[in-house]
Structure formats: structure tokens, C-alpha cells
C-alpha positions as CSV (number, residue, x, y, z in Angstrom):
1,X,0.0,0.0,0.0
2,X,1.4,3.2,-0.9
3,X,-0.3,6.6,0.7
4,X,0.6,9.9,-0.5
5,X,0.7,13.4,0.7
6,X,-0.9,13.5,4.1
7,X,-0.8,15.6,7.0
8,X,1.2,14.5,10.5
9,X,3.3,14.8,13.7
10,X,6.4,12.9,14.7
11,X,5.6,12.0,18.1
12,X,8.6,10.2,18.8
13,X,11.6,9.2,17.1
14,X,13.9,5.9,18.1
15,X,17.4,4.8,16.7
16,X,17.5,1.6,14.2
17,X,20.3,0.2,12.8
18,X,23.4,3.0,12.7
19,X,21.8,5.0,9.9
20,X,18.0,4.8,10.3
21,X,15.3,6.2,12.3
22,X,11.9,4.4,13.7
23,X,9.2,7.1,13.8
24,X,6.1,6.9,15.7
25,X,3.8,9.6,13.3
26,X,0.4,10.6,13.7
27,X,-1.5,11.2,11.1
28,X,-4.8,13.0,10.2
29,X,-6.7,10.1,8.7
30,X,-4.5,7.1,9.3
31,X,-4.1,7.9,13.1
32,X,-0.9,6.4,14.9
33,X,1.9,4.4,12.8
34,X,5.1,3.1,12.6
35,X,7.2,4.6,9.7
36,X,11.2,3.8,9.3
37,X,12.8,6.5,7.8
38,X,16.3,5.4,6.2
39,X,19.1,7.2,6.1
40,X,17.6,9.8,8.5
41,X,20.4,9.5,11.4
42,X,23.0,10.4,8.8
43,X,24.6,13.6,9.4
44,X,24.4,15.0,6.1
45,X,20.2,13.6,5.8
46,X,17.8,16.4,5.1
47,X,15.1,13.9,7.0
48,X,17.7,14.4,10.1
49,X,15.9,17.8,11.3
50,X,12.7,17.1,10.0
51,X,11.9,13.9,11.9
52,X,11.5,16.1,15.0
53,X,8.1,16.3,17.2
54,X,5.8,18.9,16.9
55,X,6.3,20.1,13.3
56,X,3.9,19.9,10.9
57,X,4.3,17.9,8.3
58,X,3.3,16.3,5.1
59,X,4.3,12.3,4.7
60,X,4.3,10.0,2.2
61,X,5.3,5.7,2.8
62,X,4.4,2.3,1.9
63,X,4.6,-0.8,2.9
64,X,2.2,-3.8,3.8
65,X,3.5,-4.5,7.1
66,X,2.9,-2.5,10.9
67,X,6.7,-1.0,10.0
68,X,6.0,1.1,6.4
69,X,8.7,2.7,4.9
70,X,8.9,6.6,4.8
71,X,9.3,8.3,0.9
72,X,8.5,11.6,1.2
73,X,9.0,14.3,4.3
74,X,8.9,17.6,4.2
75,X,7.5,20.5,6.5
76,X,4.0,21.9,5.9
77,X,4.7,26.0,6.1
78,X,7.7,27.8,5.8
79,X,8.8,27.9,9.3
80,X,10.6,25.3,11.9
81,X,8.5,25.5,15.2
82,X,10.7,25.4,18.8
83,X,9.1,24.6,21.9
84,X,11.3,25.9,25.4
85,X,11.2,25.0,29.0
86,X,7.9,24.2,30.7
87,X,6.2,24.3,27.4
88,X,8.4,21.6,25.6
89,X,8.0,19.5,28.6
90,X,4.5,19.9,28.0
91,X,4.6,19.2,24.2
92,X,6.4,15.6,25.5
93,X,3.3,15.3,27.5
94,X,1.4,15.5,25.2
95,X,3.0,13.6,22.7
96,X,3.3,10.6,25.5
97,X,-0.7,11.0,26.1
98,X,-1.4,10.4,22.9
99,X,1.0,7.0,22.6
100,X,-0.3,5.5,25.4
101,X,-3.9,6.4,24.7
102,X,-4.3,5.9,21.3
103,X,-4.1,2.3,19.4
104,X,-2.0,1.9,16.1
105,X,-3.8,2.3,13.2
106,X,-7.3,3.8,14.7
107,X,-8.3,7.4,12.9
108,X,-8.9,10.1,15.3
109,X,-9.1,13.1,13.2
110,X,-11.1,14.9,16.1
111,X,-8.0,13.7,18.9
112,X,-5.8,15.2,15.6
113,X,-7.3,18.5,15.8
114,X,-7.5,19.0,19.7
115,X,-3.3,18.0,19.7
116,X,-3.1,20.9,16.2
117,X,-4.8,23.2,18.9
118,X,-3.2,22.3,21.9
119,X,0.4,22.8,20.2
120,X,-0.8,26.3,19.3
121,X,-1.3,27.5,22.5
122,X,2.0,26.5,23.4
123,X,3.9,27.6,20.8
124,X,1.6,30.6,21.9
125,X,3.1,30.5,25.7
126,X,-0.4,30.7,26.8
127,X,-1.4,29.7,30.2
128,X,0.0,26.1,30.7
129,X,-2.3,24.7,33.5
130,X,-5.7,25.7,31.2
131,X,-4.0,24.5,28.0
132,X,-3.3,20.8,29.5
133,X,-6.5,20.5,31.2
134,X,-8.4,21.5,28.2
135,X,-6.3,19.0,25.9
136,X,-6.7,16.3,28.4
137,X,-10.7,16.5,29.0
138,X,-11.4,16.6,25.5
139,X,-9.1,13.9,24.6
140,X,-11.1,11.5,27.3
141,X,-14.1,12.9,25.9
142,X,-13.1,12.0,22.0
143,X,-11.9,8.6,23.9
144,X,-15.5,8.3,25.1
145,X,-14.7,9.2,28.4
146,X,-16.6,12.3,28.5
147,X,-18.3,13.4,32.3
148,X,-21.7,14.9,32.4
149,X,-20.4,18.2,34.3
150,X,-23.8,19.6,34.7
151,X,-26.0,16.5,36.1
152,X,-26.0,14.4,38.9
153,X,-26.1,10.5,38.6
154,X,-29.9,10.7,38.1
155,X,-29.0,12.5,34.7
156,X,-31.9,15.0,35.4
157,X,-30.9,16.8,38.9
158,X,-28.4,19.9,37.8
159,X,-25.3,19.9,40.0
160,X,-25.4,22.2,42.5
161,X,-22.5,24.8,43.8
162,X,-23.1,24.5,47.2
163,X,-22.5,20.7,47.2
164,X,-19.9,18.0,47.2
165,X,-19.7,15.0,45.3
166,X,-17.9,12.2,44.6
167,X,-17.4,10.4,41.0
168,X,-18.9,6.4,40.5
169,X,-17.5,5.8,37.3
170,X,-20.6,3.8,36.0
171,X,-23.1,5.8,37.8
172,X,-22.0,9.4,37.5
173,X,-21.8,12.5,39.9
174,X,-23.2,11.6,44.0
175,X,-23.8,14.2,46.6
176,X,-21.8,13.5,49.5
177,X,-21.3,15.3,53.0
178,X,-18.4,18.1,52.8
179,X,-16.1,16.4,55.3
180,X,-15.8,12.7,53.0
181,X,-12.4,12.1,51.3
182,X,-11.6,12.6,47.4
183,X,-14.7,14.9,47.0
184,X,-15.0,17.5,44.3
185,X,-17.0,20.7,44.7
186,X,-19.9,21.5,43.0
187,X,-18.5,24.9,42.0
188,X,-15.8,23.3,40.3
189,X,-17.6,21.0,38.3
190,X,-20.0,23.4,37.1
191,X,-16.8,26.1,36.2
192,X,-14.8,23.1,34.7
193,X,-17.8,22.5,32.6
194,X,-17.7,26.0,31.6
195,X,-14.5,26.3,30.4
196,X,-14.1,28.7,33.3
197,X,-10.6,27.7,34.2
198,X,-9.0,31.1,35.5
199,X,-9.2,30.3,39.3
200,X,-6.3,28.3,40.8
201,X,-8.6,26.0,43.1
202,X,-10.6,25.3,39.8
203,X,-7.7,24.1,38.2
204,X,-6.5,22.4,40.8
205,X,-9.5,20.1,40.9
206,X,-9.8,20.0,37.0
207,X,-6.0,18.3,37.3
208,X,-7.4,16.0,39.7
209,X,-10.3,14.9,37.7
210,X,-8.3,14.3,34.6
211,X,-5.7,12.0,36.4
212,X,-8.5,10.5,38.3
213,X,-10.4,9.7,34.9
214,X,-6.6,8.8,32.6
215,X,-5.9,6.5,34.9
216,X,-7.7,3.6,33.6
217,X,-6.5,4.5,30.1
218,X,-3.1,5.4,31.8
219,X,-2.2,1.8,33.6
220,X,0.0,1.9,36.6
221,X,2.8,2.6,34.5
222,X,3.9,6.4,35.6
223,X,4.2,9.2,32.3
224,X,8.0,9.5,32.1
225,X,7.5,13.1,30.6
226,X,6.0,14.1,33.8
227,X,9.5,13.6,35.5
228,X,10.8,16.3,33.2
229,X,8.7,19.1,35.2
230,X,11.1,18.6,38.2
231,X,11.4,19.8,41.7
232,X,10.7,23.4,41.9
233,X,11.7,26.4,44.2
234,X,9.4,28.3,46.4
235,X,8.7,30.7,43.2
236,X,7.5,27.6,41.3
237,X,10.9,27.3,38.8
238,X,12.2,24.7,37.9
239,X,15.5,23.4,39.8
């Protein structure tokens, strides 16, 4: 099978052989695959600087097997695009989420456009905490995890802002007394749900409900990219 011409991220590249490259792409229609690239760890390869993440591109390969062969490569626009500090470590978020959560070979054009998006705002250096917890709750939602943030587990009662709940995964949102453990407020959920994600308390407990609802995706198996974050000093920098 030989595919021509489409649009895609390297979202991570691994050594093979002394010359070549295995790159793990994703792809606007085809979704995730394997692509060796040939040559592309030779010093002198134009493929070198373009299998990087978080460029756009335009690939062409073929190939019958899960490992296709890369023929064509080259950047879609004019311009590289760098990612620095907090923000890179982000994109390698990201880019991790997306391995993890998504299978080989299953189109997610909707999953494609959120990660386009996301990688705008942080080429943009917008805030970092809203960007990720936006990217994160619409990828569970695209993943069919999505969380009714304006009902309780009766689907017809409206949260309410006063109260506390707790999430049943296969019931929904339960009104609990204020004092119980691994409660959410009401007033979150409704403000999450909005898109309202300004207030640091509010994101606080929109990072908890998105690790709280990756985790079954996620497996005990720790995100290494979250390691590349750090310890940080009392003004929040990285050490």
C-alpha cells in the first residue's frame, strides 16, 4: 500500500540500525503508525531535522507491514516550530498522552485537531495549566470518556454549587457530606464544565479529575514526561 501526501506529527523518534530512524507519526486520517525513515540519522540527511516532534508535516510511505517505509518528508509551512522550557515538557506530554492512549492504526481526526490546537497555544506560551486540562478533558471525551459536568447520577438533577460530590464511574456525579475524602465541589464541576478555568482552586481540581479519569486509560505505569517538570523552588521554577 502506498499513501501519498498526508498531513502529521512525529511524536517520537527511536534509533534503528546506525543510519536509520523508527518514527512513531500521527497522522490526520491514518491515526498512529510506525514509519522507518532510512538514512535519516546520517549527518548529512535532510530527513535528520525534520523527523522532529511537533512540526507539521506532510508524509508519504508504503509498505504492507505495521513497519512502512517513509518516501516523502517535508514541512508543511515555511517555518521550523521550537518549543522551550515548561512548554516543551509539556509538548512531550502531550506527545506521551497520545502513545499511550491511542491504538496503532485507529483514525482520530477529532483527537488530531485538539493536539493541532493544543500545540498552538504552546507555541503561543499561553497559560500552561488551562492549556493541559483542556487537551486532556477533550481527549477523554473524543476517547468516550466524556463526564456529564452539569447533572447528577440521576442525569436529570443539575449539579449544585453548594455541594460536594464524589465520581462512580458507572453511575455518575453523587452528593456527599463536605467532610468525605476525594470529594469535588460542586462549584468546580459546574466552572470546569464552563470552560471557566481562571481560578487556581478550579484548576486544581480539573488536574485531579483528569488524572482520576486517565488512569484507567493510563495503567499503573507512571508518564516519564512528567518527571521532566522537576522539583521546583518556592517561586514555582524549575531546579
Amino acid at each position: 500500500m502506498r499513501v501519498e501526501l498526508q498531513p502529521a506529527y512525529v511524536l517520537h523518534a527511536r534509533p534503528y540500525s546506525d543510519s536509520s530512524l523508527i518514527l512513531d507519526c500521527f497522522t490526520e486520517e491514518f491515526g498512529r503508525l510506525s514509519l522507518l525513515a532510512k538514512g535519516a540519522r546520517n549527518p548529512k540527511s535532510r530527513q535528520r531535522q525534520l523527523c522532529q516532534p511537533f512540526q507539521p508535516l506532510i508524509l508519504s510511505w508504503q509498505g504492507k507491514s505495521d513497519l512502512k517505509t517513509l518516501t516523502h518528508i517535508e514541512l508543511q509551512g515555511s517555518n521550523y516550530q521550537f518549543l522551550q522550557g515548561d512548554y516543551l515538557y509539556s509538548g512531550f506530554y502531550l506527545n506521551e498522552l497520545l502513545i499511550r492512549t491511542l491504538s496503532v492504526g485507529d483514525s482520530a481526526p477529532g483527537v488530531y485537531q485538539l493536539y493541532r490546537t493544543a500545540l498552538g497555544e504552546l507555541l503561543q506560551q499561553a497559560p500552561l495549566e488551562p492549556a493541559l486540562r483542556r487537551f486532556e478533558l477533550a481527549l477523554l471525551a473524543e476517547a468516550g470518556y466524556a463526564v456529564d459536568l452539569q447533572r447528577e447520577a440521576d442525569h436529570q438533577t443539575p449539579l449544585r454549587s453548594q455541594a460536594c460530590y464524589h465520581w462512580y464511574p458507572e453511575a455518575g456525579w453523587v452528593a456527599v457530606p463536605g467532610d468525605a475524602t476525594g470529594t469535588f465541589e460542586g462549584a468546580h464541576l459546574l466552572a470546569i464544565g464552563r470552560d471557566e478555568l481562571d481560578n487556581s482552586d478550579v484548576l486544581k481540581s480539573a488536574k485531579r479529575l483528569s488524572r482520576m479519569l486517565l488512569k484507567p486509560l493510563l495503567g499503573d505505569k507512571p508518564l516519564r514526561s512528567r518527571e521532566l517538570f522537576g522539583p521546583r523552588n518556592h517561586k514555582g521554577e524549575l531546579q
